[in-house]
N, C-alpha and C positions, 0 to 999 in steps of 0.2 A: 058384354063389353070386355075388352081386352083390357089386359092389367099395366100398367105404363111403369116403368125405372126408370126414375133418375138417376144417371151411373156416373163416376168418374173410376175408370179402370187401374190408376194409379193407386187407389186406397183398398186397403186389404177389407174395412169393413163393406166397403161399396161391393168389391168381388165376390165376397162370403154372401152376400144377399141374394150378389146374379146365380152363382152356383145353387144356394139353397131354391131358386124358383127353380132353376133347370133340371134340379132331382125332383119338383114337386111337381116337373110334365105340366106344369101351367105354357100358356099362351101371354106372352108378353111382350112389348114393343120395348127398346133400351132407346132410351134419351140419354146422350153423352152431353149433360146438361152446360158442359162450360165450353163448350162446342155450336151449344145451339140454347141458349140460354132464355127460362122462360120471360115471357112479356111481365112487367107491375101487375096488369091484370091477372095475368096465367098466378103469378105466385101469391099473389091477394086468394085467388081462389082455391088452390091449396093449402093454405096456411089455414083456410077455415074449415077445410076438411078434418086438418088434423087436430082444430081445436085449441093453434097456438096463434101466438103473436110472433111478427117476425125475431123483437131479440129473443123467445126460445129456441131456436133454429139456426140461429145464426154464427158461424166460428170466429169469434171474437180474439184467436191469437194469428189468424193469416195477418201478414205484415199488412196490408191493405188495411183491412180493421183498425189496426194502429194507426195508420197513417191516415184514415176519416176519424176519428177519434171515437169508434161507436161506444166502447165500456161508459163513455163521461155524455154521449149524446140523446137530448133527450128523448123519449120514448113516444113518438109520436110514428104512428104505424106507415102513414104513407109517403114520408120521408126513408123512413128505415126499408120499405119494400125496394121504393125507387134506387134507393142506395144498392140493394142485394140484387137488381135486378140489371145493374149496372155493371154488378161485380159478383158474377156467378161464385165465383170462390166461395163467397160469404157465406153459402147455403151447403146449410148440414147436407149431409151425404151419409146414405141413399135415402131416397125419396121411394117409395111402394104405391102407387096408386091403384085403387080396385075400386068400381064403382064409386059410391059416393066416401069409400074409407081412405084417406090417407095415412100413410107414417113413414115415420124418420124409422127406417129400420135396419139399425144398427148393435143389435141382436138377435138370436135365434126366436125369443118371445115378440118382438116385432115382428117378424116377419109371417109368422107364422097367423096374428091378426091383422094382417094385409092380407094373406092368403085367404086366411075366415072371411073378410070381410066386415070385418068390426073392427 
């Protein structure tokens, strides 16, 4: 199975991850996620890869945020998806998919357990 990024190329953490696969010679497909943003579903089923809820993932100071009031709204997961999936911003960047492992990997130590596959 091919390895999937969720990229946005404006963030220096999202570009350090595309770079760090492209010295690791992996095979991977880039998703320019706010481009092509995934479905409720699509992000329902990553969120469970990586073992979170959507508000751990979520960037809660993009003005949008603010402006659905996510910090004060309650915590009900498929509100919050639909919401994230509405407004791709919302979702932490980068995303590493490998087989059944996801992560948010926005360090050298994530990325490198995207690559593992754990």
């Amino acid at each position: 199975m091919t390895m999937e990024l969720w990229h946005n190329p404006r963030c220096s953490k999202s570009r350090a991850a595309k770079a760090a696969l492209d010295e690791a010679g992996v095979a991977y497909t880039e998703r320019r996620y706010l481009d092509d943003p995934p479905t409720a579903d699509e992000l329902d089923a990553v969120l469970k890869r990586i073992g979170a809820e959507p508000w751990d993932v979520a960037r809660l100071n993009e003005p949008v945020a603010k402006e659905l009031g996510l910090k004060d709204l309650a915590r009900d997961r498929a509100r919050w998806i639909e919401l994230m999936a509405a407004n791709p911003v919302l979702i932490q960047r980068p995303i590493v998919l490998n087989g059944e492992t996801a992560v948010v990997a926005r360090d050298d130590a994530s990325v490198r357990r995207a690559l593992d596959g754990r």
